[in-house]
C-alpha positions as CSV (number, residue, x, y, z in Angstrom):
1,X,99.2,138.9,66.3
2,X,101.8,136.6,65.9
3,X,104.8,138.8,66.1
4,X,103.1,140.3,68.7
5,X,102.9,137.5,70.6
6,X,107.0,136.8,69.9
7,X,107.7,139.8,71.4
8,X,105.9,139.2,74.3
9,X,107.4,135.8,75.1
10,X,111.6,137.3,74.1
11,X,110.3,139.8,76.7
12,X,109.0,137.3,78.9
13,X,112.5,135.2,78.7
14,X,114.5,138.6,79.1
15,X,112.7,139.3,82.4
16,X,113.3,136.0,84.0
17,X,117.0,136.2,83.2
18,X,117.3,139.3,85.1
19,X,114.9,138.9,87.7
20,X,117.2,136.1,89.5
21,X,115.3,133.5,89.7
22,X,114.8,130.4,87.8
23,X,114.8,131.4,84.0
24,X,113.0,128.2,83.0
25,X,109.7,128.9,84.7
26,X,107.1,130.6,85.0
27,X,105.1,130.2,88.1
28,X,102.0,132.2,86.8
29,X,100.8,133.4,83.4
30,X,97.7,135.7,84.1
31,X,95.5,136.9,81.5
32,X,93.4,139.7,81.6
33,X,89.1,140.4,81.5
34,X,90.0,142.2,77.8
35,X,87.2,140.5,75.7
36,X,86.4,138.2,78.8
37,X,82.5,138.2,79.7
38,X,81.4,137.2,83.0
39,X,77.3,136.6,83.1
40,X,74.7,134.1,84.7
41,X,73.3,131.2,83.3
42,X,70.8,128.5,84.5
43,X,73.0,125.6,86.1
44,X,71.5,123.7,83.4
45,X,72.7,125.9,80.7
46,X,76.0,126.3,82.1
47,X,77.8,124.0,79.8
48,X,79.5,125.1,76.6
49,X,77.4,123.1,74.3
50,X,74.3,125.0,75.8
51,X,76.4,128.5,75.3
52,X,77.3,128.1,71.9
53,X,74.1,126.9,70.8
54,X,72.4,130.2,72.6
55,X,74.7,132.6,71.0
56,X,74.0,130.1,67.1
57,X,70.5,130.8,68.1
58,X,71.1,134.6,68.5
59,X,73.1,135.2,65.3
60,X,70.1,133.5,63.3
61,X,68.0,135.4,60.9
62,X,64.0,135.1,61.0
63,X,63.1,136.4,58.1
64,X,59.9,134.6,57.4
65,X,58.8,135.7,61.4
66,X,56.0,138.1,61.4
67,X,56.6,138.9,65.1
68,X,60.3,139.3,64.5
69,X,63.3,136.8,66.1
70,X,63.2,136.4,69.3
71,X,66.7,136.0,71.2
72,X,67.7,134.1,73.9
73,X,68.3,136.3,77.0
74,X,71.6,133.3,77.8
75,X,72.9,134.5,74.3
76,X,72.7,138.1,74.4
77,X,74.7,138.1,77.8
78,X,77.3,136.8,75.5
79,X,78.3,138.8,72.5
80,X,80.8,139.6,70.1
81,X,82.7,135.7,71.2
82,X,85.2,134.5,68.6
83,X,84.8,131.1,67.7
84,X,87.9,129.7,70.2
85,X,86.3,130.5,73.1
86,X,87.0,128.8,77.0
87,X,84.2,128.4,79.1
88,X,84.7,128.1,82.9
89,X,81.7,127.2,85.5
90,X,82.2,129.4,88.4
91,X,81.5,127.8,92.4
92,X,78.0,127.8,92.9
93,X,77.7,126.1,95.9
94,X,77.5,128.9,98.3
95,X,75.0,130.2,96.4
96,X,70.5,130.1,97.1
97,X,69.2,126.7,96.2
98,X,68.1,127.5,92.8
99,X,69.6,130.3,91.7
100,X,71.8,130.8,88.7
101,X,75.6,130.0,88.1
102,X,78.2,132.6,86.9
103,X,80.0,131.6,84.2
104,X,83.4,133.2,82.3
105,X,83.9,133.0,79.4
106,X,87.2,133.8,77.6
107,X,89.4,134.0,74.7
108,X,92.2,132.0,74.8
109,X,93.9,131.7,71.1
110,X,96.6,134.2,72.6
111,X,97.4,132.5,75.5
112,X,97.4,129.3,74.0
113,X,100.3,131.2,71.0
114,X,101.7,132.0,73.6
115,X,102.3,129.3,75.8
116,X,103.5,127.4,72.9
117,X,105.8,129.8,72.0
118,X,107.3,130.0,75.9
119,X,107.6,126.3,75.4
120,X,109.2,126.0,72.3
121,X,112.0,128.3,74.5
122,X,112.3,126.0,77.0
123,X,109.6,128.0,79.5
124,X,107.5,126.0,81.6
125,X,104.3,127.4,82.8
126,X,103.1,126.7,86.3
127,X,99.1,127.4,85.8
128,X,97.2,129.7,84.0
129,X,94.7,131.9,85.7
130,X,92.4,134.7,84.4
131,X,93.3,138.7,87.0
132,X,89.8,137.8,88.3
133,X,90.8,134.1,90.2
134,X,93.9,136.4,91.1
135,X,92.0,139.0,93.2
136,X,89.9,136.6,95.1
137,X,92.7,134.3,95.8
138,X,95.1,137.1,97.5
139,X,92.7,139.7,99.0
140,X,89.7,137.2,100.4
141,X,90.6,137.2,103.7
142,X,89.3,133.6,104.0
143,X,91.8,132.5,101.7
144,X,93.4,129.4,102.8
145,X,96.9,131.1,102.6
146,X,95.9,133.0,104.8
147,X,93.8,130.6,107.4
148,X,97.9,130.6,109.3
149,X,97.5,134.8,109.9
150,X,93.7,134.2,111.3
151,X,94.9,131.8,113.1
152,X,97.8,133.9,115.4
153,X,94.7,136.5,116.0
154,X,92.9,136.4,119.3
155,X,89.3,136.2,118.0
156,X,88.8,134.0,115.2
157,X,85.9,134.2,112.7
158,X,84.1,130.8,112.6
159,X,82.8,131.8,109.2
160,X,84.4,133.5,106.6
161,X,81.4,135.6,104.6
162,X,81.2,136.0,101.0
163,X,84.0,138.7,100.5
164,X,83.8,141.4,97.5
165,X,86.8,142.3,96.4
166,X,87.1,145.8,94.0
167,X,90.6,146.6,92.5
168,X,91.4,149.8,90.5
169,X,93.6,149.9,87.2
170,X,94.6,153.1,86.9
171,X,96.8,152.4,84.1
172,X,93.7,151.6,82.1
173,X,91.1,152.9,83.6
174,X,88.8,150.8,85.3
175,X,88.0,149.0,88.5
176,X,87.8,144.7,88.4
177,X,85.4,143.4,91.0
178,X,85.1,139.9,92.3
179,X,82.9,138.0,94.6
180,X,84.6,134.9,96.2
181,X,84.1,132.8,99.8
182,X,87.4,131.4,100.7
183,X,89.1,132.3,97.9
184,X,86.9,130.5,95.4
185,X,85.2,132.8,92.8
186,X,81.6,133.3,92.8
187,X,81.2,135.9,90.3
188,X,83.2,138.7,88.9
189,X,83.2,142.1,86.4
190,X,84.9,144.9,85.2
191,X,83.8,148.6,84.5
192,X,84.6,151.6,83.0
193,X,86.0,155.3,85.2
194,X,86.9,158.5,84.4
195,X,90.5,158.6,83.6
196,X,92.3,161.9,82.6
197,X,95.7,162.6,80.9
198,X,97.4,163.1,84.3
199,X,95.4,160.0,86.4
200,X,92.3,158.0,86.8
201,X,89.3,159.1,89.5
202,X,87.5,157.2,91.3
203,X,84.0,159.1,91.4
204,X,81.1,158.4,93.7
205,X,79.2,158.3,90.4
206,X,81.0,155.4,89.6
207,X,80.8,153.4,93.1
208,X,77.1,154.1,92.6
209,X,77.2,152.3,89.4
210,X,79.1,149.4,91.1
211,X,76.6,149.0,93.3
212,X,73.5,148.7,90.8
213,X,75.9,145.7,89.2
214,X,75.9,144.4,92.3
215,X,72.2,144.6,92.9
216,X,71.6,142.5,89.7
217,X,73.8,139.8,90.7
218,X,72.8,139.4,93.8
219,X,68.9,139.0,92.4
220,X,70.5,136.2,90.6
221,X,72.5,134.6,92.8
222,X,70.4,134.9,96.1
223,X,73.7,136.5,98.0
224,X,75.7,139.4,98.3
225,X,79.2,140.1,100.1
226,X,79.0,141.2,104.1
227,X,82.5,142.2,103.9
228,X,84.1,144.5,100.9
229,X,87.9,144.4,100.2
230,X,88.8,147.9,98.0
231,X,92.1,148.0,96.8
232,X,92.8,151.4,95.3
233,X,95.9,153.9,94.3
234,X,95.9,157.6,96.2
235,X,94.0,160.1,94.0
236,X,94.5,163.7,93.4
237,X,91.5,164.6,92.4
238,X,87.8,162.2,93.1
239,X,87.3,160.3,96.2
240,X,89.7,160.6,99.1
241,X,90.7,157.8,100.2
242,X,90.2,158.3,103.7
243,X,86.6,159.1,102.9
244,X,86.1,155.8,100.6
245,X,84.9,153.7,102.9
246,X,82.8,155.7,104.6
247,X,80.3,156.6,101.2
248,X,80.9,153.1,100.0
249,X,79.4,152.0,103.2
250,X,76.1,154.4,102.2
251,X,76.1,152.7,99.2
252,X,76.2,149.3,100.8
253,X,75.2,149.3,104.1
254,X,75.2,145.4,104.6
255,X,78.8,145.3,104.6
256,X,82.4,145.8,106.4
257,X,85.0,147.7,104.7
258,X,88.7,146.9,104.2
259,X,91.0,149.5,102.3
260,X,94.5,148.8,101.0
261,X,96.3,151.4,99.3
262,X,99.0,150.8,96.4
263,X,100.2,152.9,94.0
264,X,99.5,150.2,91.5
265,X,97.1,147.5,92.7
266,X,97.0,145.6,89.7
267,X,100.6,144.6,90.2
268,X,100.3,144.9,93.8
269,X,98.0,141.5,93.4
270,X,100.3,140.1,90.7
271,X,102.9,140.3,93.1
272,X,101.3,138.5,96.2
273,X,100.2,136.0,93.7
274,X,103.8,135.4,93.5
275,X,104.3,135.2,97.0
276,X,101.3,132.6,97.4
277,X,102.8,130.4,94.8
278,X,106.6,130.2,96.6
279,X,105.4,129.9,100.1
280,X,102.5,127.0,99.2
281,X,103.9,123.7,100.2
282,X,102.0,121.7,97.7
283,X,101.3,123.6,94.3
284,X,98.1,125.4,93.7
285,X,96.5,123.4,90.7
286,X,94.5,125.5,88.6
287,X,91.1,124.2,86.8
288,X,91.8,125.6,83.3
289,X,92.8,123.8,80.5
290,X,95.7,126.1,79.9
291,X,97.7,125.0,82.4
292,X,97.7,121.6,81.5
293,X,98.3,121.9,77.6
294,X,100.7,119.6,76.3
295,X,104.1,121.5,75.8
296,X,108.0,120.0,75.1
297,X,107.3,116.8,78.0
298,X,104.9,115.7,76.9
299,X,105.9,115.5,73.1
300,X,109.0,113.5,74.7
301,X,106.9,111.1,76.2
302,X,105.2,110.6,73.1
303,X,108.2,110.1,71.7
304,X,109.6,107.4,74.0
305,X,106.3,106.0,74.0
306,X,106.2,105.3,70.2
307,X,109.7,104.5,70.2
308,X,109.1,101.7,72.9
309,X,106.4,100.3,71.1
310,X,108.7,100.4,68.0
311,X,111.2,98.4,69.5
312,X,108.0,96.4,70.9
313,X,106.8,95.3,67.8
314,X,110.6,94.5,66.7
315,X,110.7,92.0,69.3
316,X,107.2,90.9,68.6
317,X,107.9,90.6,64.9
318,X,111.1,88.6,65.8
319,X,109.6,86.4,68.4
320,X,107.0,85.4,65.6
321,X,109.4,85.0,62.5
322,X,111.4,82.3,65.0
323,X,108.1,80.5,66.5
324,X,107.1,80.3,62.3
325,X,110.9,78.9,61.6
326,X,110.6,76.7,64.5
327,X,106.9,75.6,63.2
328,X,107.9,75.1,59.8
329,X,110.8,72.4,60.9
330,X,108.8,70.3,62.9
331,X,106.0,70.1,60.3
332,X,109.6,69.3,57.9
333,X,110.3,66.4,60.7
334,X,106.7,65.4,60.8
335,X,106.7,64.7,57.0
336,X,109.7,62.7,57.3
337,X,108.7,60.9,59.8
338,X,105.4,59.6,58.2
339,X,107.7,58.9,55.0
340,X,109.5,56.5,57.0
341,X,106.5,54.8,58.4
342,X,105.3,54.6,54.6
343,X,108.4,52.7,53.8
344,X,108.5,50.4,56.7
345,X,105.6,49.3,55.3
346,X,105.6,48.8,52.0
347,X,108.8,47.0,53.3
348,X,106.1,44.1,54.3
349,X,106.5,40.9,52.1
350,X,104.8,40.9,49.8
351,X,103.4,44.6,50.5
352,X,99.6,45.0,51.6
353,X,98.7,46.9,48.1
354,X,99.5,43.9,46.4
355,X,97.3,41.6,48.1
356,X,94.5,40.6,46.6
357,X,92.6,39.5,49.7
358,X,94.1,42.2,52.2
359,X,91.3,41.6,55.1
360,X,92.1,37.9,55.4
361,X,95.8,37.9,55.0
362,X,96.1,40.9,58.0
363,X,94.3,38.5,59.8
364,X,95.9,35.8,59.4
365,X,99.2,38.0,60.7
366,X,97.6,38.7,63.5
367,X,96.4,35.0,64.4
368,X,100.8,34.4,64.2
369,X,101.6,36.9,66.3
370,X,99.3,36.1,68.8
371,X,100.2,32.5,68.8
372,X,103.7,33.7,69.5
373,X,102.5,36.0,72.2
374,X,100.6,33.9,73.9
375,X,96.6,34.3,74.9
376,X,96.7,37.9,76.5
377,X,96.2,38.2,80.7
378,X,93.6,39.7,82.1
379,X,94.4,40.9,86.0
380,X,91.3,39.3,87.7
381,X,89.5,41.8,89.9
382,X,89.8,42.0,93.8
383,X,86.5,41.3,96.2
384,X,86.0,44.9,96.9
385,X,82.7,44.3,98.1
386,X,83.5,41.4,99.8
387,X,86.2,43.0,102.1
388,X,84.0,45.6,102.6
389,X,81.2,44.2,103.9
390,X,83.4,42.1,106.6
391,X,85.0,45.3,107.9
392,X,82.0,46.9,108.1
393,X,81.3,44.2,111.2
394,X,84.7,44.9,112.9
395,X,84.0,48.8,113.0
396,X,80.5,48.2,114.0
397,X,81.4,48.3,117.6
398,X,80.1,51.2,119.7
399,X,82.4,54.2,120.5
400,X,84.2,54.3,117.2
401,X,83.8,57.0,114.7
402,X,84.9,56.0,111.0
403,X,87.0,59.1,109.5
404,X,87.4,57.5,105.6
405,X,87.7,53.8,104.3
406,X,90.1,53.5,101.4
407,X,89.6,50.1,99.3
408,X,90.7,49.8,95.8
409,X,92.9,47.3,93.9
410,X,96.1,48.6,95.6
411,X,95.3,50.8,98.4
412,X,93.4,49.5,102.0
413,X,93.6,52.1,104.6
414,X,91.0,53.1,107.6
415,X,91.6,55.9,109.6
416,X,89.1,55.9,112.5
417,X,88.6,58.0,116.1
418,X,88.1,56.3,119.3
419,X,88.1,57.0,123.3
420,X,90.6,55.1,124.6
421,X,94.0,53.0,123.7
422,X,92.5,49.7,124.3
423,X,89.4,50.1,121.9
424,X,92.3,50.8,119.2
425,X,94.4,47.8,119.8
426,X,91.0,45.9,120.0
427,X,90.2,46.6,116.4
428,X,93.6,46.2,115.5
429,X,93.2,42.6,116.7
430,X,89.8,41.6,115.1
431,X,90.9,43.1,111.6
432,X,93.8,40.9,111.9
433,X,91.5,37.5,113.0
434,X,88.8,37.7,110.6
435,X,88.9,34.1,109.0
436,X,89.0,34.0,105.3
437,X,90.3,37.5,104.9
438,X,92.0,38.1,101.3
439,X,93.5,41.0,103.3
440,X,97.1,41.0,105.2
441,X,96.8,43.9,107.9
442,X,99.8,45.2,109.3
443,X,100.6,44.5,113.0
444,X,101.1,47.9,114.2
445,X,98.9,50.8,113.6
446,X,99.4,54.2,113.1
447,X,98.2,56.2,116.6
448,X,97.7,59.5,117.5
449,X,95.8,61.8,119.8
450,X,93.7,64.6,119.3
451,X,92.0,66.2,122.2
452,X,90.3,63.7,124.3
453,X,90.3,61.3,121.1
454,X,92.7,58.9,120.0
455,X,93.3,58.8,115.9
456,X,94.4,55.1,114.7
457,X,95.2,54.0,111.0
458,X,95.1,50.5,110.0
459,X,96.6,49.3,106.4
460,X,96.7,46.3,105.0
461,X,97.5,44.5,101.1
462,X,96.0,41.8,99.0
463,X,96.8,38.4,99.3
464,X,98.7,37.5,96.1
465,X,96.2,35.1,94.6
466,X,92.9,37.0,95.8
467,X,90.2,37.7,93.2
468,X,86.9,37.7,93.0
């Protein structure tokens, strides 16, 4: 496998060289239904977990059972899977209330080789879709790409119906069928037709067998496509063309028929594929895991990452081997300070571990320096309360409103709020007159006004001798 999947990405590389374009990309990488399996599940089985443990459940042996194993129905609609498997839930919201979910399931190991052998060549891939998303991106009619063409036509649908989309391989042999509503798949399959040495029919036999599929999907989903897209080479021998939509319509009645002729339809949709992807404005971003698989970026972020946090912890490292140096000399300066205070005093005469009464002679010190000191000063307290209590007469006049009274032992300001001028300069005067006052109020206030009220601050200091 591996040197097939060289070849493919040299002949990949060789390709975009001559094609013209940009050498270094590759807008799509598609891979075909080839060991793909598209079947229903419960919504509640849909997740891989549930899948793998179906198909576990299938593979085991039940001897010992009487009445023989019984398989899940889930993990027979799943068989011959490799271990590397990707699981992709399919849109089931236009579906019935209650009905089951499509679900693809496919082998990825080559695409993955081969993505990271593109990228090791300096290839970047774009996104990574399976032929099925392909189809029902560029021949749903209600497509977003293609919401600008409705849009020029005179009568516009105001629905777009679930559209079934059937495209014939007649390299290989076999028709790939998809069910989508705007462009988002629903369900999908593939099916064997009679293909001859010369070219491959397309047989009424095998639209009837179509059909039946059909039948059984739409029991399970609870809808069925109203409008049928058939995308199909010109035949020599089987069903003219002209004449295809007329029996496919006897086959199913319910629907409208578009047919589009190509001499190769498979790349016919690789090609508008193309298209859709250069004349988007904003890239398509595709839900597969693929597309998003690390490659040569993001291996040099990593490395820029860890080579940040390198130099991170360099500085780190650095920032704590100079905090420890710094640390270590102060605790140096710290020691030598408290030897000096040691030897200060022991410097005492006669030093205090020689004394044999240590407690009476420190006191006795103490007494001395005291004595030369003087008795220490208390600051005697001002008459808070006092003050207080006299100011509280002054402001209890009618028509003033106290804002805050500040009296401590260094700070007397009141801010009040009154109605007029003269009310202020009245207060002004009484705080000033009050006999026996330990406070000295300042002759002017501070005034202001503020809306029909006028703001006045008066402030004032101790008396130098005032205690209580």
């Amino acid at each position: 496998m591996l040197e097939t999947i060289d070849d493919a990405a040299v002949w990949i590389r060789q390709r975009l060289k001559s094609g013209g374009g940009s050498s270094k990309s590759l807008p799509v990488l598609c891979l075909d239904t080839d060991g793909a399996v598209c079947t229903w599940t419960k919504p509640e089985d849909s997740a891989p977990e549930m899948i793998n443990a179906a198909i576990d459940q299938l593979d085991s042996n039940h001897e010992d059972d009487l009445e023989g194993a019984v398989h899940s129905t889930m993990g027979e609609r799943f068989p011959n899977l490799p271990l590397e498997v990707n699981y992709e839930s399919l849109d089931h919201e236009q579906t019935s209330e209650g009905s089951r979910q499509a679900v693809v399931a496919t082998p990825d190991i080559p695409a993955r080789l081969l993505i990271d052998q593109l990228d090791s060549m300096g290839i970047r891939i774009g996104r990574v879709e399976n032929i099925w998303s392909l189809i029902a991106q560029c021949w749903d009619p209600g497509a977003p790409h293609r919401s600008s063409a409705r849009a020029s036509q005179r009568v516009v649908s105001t629905d777009d119906p679930i559209c079934g989309c059937v495209v014939m391989d007649p390299n290989r042999g076999r028709i790939i069928w998809t069910w989508s509503k705007e462009g988002k798949l629903i369900a999908a399959g593939s099916m064997r037709i009679s293909q001859s040495a010369e070219d491959t029919q397309f047989h009424e036999s095998d639209l009837s067998r179509l059909c039946a599929d059909w039948i059984g999907w739409a029991s399970q989903l609870g809808v069925a496509p109203l409008r049928v897209v058939l995308v199909l080479p010109e035949q020599e021998d089987g069903l003219d063309v002209n004449q295809f939509g007329s029996v496919f319509t006897k086959h199913w009645p319910t629907a409208t028929t578009d047919l589009i002729t190509d001499p190769d339809p498979i790349l016919a949709t690789l090609r508008a594929a193309h298209k859709i992807q250069e004349d988007s404005s904003e890239h398509t971003h595709s839900k597969s895991d693929l597309s998003n698989r690390p490659g040569r970026s993001h291996r040099k972020m990593y490395r820029w990452a860890g080579a940040a946090l390198v130099i991170a912890g360099v500085a780190i490292g650095w920032t704590a081997t100079t905090l420890y140096a710094q640390g270590s000399k102060t605790m140096s300066e710290a020691k030598g300070i408290r030897s000096g205070m040691v030897e200060e005093i022991m410097k005492l005469q006669p030093p205090i571990q020689q004394l044999r009464l240590p407690t009476v002679e420190l006191q006795a010190r103490l007494d001395r320096l005291i004595s030369r000191s003087g008795p220490m000063k208390v600051t005697p307290t001002k008459p808070i309360l006092e003050e207080l209590e006299t100011i509280s007469y002054v402001l209890g006049m009618s028509g003033i409103e106290i804002e805050s009274i500040q009296l401590t032992h260094t700070l007397v300001k009141i801010q009040i709020r009154v109605d007029d001028l003269a009310l202020a300069e009245q207060i002004n005067q009484s705080l000033r007159s009050i006999e026996g006052s330990h406070l000295q109020w300042r002759p002017q206030s501070e005034l202001s006004r503020r809306g029909n009220l006028i703001e006045a601050a008066f402030s004032a200091v101790w008396d130098s001798g005032s205690s209580s």
